[in-house]
Structures are given as structure tokens and as C-alpha cells.
N, C-alpha and C positions, 0 to 999 in steps of 0.2 A: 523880920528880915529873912526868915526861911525859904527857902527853894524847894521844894519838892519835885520830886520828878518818879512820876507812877509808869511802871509797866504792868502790861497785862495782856492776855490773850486776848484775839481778836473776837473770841464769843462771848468775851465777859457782857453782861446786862449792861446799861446804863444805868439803872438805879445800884449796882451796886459797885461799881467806878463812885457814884454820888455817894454811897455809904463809906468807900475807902477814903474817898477823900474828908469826907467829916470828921473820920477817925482818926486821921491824920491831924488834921487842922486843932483838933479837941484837945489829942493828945501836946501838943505844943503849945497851944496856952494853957490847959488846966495842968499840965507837968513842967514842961520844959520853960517858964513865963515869959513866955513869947507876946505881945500884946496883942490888942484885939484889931482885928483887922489887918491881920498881918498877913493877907494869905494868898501867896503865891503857887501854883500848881500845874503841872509839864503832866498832860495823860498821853499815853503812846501807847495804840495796839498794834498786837505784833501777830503774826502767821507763828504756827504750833514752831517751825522750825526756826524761827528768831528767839526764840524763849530759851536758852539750854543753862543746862543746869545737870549734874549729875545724877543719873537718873539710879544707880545703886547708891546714893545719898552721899552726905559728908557727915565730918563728927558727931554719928548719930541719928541726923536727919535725914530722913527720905523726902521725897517732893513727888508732886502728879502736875499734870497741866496746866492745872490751877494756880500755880505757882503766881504771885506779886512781888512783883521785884519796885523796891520802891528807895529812893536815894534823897536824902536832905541834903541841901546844903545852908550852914548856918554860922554864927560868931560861934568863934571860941569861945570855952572857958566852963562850958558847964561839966561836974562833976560825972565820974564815972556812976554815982549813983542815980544823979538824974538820968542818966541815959540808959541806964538798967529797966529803971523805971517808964521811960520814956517808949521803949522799943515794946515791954510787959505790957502799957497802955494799947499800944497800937496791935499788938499781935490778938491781944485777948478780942478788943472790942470790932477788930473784923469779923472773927470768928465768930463771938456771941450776934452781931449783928447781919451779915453776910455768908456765913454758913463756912466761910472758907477753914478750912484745918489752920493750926498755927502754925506748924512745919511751913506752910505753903509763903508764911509772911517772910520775908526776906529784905532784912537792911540794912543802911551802911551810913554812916555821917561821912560830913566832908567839912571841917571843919575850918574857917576862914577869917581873915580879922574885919574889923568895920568899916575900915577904908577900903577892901573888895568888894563893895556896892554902888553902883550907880540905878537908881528909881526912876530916871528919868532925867531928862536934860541934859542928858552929858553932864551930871553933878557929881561929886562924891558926897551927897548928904550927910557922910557922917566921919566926915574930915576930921583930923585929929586937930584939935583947939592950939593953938601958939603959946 
């Protein structure tokens, strides 16, 4: 039931849009157990001046153009440690796969209950039972 929603600059490659988005998708079912087939994805490029971010960094981080702004939204309830882990998955395997720095991975849950989903139909597929 995850949402993702990818930003990125307008020069990003398409194959590696296709690598962020696998690592996304990867990292939420091999961490977060999300099931297979779950995969919803919002890609948006942007012009350098839609991108902003502080450019002498925040706690710590710096950032360059390259920057990936990338936002889930998904059911409550998973542990702070899933999510630790969850963001560790995503950040590294940009990196190691797409070249991006890790600083540059940037992300945020939005975290929602089951009956905030409709898949289609005008349904709440996942109504809470009587």
C-alpha cells in the first residue's frame, strides 16, 4: 500500500529514475514487509530552481544538485527500527547502485491508517471489519 513519490532533477537519466525506483520498491518489501506487488510510484522532474534545499547543509549534511527528494506514504505502525533500517536500505543501495552520494538521498514517511486507501473503485478496500 505504499505511495512513493520520487523527486529529481530534470537531468537525471532514466535508467537511474529505474534504479531509484527499485531501491525503493526493494527496500519495502525486503525491509519494511510490504507485499509483492505493491508498487505504487509518483516520479516528478523538476528545473535546478524547484529543487531547494539548503545549500550550506543541515545537521550535518550538505547536498549538490543531485539531490533525491523522495516521500512514502504508507500504514502505520512500523517500528522506529524498521525505519532506521528502512531509509539505511534506500540510501546505501542508491548509492552503491546509481552513483548518487548518500547526503544527496533525502526522506520522509507519512504515515496513514488502512482505511486512507481507496485502489480503485471508489472502495476502501481495506475497511475495518464490523
Amino acid at each position: 500500500m505504499p505511495l512513493a513519490r520520487i523527486d529529481v532533477a530534470a537531468d537525471t537519466s532514466a535508467e537511474t529514475v529505474k534504479i531509484i525506483g527499485a531501491v525503493i520498491y526493494e527496500a519495502m518489501t525486503g525491509v519494511a514487509n510490504v507485499p509483492a506487488n505493491d508498487l505504487y510510484q509518483i516520479v516528478t522532474r523538476h528545473a535546478k530552481e524547484e529543487l531547494i534545499y539548503p545549500e550550506e547543509g543541515y545537521l550535518g549534511v550538505t547536498y549538490t544538485p543531485q539531490i533525491v527528494f523522495i516521500q512514502v506514504t504508507w500504514n502505520a505502525g512500523r517500528s522506529i527500527e524498521v525505519k532506521k533500517a528502512f531509509y539505511k536500505a534506500i540510501a546505501d543501495g542508491i548509492h552503491e547502485r546509481a552513483g548518487i552520494r548518500k547526503e544527496d538521498v533525502f526522506i520522509t514517511l507519512i504515515d496513514v491508517q488502512r482505511e486512507d486507501w481507496s485502489f480503485g473503485n471508489g472502495e476502501m478496500q481495506y475497511a475495518p471489519k464490523p
